[in-house]
RODO-2510 file (C-alpha; in nm, 4 decimals, decimal comma):
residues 154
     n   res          X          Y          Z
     1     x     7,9503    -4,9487    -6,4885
     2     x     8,2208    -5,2475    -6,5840
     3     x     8,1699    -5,3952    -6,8746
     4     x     8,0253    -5,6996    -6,8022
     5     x     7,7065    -5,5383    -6,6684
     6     x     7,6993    -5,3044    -6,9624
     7     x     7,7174    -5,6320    -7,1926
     8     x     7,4799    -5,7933    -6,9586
     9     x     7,2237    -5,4801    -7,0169
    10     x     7,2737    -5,4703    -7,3738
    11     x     7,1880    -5,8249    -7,4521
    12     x     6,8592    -5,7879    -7,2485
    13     x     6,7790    -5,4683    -7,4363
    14     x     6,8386    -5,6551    -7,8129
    15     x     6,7002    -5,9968    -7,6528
    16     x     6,3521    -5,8264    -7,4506
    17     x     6,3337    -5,4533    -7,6623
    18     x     6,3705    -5,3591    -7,3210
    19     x     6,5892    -5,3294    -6,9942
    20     x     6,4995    -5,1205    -6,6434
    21     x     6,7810    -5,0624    -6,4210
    22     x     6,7732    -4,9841    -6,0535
    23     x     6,9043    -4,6328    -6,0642
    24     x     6,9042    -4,3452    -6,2655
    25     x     7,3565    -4,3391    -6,2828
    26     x     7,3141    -4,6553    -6,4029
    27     x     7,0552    -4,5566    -6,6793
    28     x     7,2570    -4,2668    -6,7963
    29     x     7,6148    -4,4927    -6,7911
    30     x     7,4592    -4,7420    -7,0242
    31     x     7,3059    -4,4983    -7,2422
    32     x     7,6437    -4,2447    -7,2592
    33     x     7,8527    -4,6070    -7,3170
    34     x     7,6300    -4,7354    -7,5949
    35     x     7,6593    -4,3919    -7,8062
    36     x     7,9845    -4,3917    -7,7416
    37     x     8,0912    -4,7242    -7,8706
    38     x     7,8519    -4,5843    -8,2466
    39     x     8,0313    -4,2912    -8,2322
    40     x     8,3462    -4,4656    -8,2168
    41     x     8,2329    -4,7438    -8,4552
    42     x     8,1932    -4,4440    -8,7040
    43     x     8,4972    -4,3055    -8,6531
    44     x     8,6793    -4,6500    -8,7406
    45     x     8,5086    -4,7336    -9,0435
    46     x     8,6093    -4,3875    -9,1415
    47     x     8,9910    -4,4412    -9,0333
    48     x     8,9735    -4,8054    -9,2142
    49     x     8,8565    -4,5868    -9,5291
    50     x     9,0735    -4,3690    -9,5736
    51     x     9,3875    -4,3309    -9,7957
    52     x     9,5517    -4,0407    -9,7239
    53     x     9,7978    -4,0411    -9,4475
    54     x     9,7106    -3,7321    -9,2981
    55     x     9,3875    -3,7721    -9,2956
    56     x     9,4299    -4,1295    -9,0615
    57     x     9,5802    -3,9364    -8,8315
    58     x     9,3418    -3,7125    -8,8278
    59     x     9,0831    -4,0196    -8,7645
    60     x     9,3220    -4,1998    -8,5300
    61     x     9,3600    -3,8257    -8,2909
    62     x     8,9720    -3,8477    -8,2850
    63     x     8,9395    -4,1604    -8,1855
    64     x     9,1149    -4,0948    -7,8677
    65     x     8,9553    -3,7904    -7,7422
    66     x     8,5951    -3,7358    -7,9512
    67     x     8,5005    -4,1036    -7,8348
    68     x     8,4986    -3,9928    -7,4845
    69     x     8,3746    -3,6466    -7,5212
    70     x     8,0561    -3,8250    -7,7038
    71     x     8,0660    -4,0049    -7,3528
    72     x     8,0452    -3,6796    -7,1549
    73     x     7,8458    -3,4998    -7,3407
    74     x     7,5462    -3,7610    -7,3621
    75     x     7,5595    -3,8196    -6,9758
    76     x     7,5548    -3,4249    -6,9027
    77     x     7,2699    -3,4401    -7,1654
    78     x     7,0751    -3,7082    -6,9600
    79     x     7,1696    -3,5521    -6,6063
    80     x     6,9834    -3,2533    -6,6895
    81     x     6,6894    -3,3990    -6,8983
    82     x     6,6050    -3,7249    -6,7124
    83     x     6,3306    -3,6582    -6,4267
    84     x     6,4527    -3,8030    -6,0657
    85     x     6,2568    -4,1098    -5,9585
    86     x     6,3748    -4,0511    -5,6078
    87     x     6,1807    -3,6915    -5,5373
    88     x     5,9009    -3,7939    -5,3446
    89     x     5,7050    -3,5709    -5,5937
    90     x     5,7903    -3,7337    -5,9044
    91     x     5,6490    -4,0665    -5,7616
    92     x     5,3211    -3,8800    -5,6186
    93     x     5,2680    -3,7210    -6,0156
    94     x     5,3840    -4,0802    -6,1476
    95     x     5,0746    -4,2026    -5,9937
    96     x     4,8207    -4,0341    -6,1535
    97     x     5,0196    -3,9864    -6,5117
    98     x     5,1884    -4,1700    -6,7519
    99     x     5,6060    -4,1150    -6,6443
   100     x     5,7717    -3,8821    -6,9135
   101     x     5,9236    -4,0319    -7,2079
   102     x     6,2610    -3,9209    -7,3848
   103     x     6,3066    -4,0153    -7,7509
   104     x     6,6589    -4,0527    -7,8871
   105     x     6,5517    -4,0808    -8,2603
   106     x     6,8730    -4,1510    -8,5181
   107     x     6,5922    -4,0769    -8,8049
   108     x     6,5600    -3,7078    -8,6583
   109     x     6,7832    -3,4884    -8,4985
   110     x     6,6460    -3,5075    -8,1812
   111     x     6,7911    -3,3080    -7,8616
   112     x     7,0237    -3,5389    -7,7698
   113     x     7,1990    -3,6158    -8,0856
   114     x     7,1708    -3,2071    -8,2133
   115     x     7,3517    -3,1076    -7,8925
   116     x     7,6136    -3,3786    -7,8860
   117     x     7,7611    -3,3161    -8,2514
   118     x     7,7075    -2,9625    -8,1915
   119     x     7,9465    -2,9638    -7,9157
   120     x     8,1845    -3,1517    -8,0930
   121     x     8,2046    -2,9101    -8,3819
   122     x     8,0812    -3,1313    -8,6278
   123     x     7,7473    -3,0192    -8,7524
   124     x     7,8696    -2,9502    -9,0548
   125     x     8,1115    -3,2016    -9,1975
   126     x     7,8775    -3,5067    -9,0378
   127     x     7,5237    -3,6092    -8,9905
   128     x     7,3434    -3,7793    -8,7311
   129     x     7,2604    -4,0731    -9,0349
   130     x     7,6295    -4,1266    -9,0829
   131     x     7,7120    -4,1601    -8,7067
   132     x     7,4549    -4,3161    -8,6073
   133     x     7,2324    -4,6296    -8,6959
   134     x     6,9447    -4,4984    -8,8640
   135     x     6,7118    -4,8050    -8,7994
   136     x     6,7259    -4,7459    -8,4133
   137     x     6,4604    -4,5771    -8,1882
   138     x     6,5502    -4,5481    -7,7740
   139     x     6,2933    -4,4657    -7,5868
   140     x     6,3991    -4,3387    -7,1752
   141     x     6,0705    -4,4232    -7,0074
   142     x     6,1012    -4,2167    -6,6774
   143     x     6,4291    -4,2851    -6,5839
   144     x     6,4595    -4,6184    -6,5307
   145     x     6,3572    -4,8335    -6,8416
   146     x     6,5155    -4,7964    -7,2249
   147     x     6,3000    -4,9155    -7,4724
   148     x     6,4420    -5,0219    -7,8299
   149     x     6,2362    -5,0106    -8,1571
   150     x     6,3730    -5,0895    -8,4746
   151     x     6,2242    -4,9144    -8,7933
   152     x     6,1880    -5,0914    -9,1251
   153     x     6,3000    -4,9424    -9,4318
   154     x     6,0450    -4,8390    -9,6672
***
């Protein structure tokens, strides 16, 4: 996906709350690019922060290589937990049921989050709060349509 349709996606989804896309590839690109630019996000607030020399380095080696492990890591994620909308069985079963729905919570660990900082290593000097927004709710509605919710703050 270039990033003019990924920018073009993105304003739809903060504009409408929602977007649908005509395949599955291009469902999980969108998703694995959008995590990716948070994670990175994180990671350069936390580079900006810090003091100690060693410790930007630190940062500045993650940014190049964690940023597009996140990447990976989401779209293997989705690959193997998305249902395919072109088995001719998954459309018969979408007829007469609601189409599965994947939660990527930032409020919970969900699945997706759990196994991506688990693969990085980083369960437990980071948590899914501090790398990701904690006010967003995507919901992966078959696998064609990503829903957005906000949550207020109470």
């Amino acid at each position: 996906m270039n990033s003019v349709d990924y920018y073009r996606y993105r304003n739809t989804l903060i504009r409408n709350g929602e977007v649908t896309f005509s395949s599955s590839k291009d469902t999980i690109e969108f998703m694995s690019i959008l995590l990716m630019g948070y994670y990175d996000h994180f990671l350069e607030v936390r580079y900006n922060a810090s003091t100690d020399p060693a410790e930007k380095n630190d940062y500045n080696i993650r940014r190049g290589s964690e940023s597009m492990l996140v990447k990976s890591y989401v779209q293997f994620f989705l690959k193997e937990n998305l249902p395919d909308s072109t088995n001719w069985w998954y459309n018969l079963v979408k007829s007469f049921r609601p189409e599965p729905i994947l939660n990527v919570d930032t409020r919970h660990n969900s699945e997706l989050y759990d196994y991506v900082l688990k693969r990085l290593g980083r369960t437990g000097d980071v948590a899914v709060s501090n790398v990701f927004p904690n006010r967003l709710v995507f919901s992966i509605v078959g696998d064609l349509t990503v829903r957005m919710n906000t949550i207020s703050r109470r």
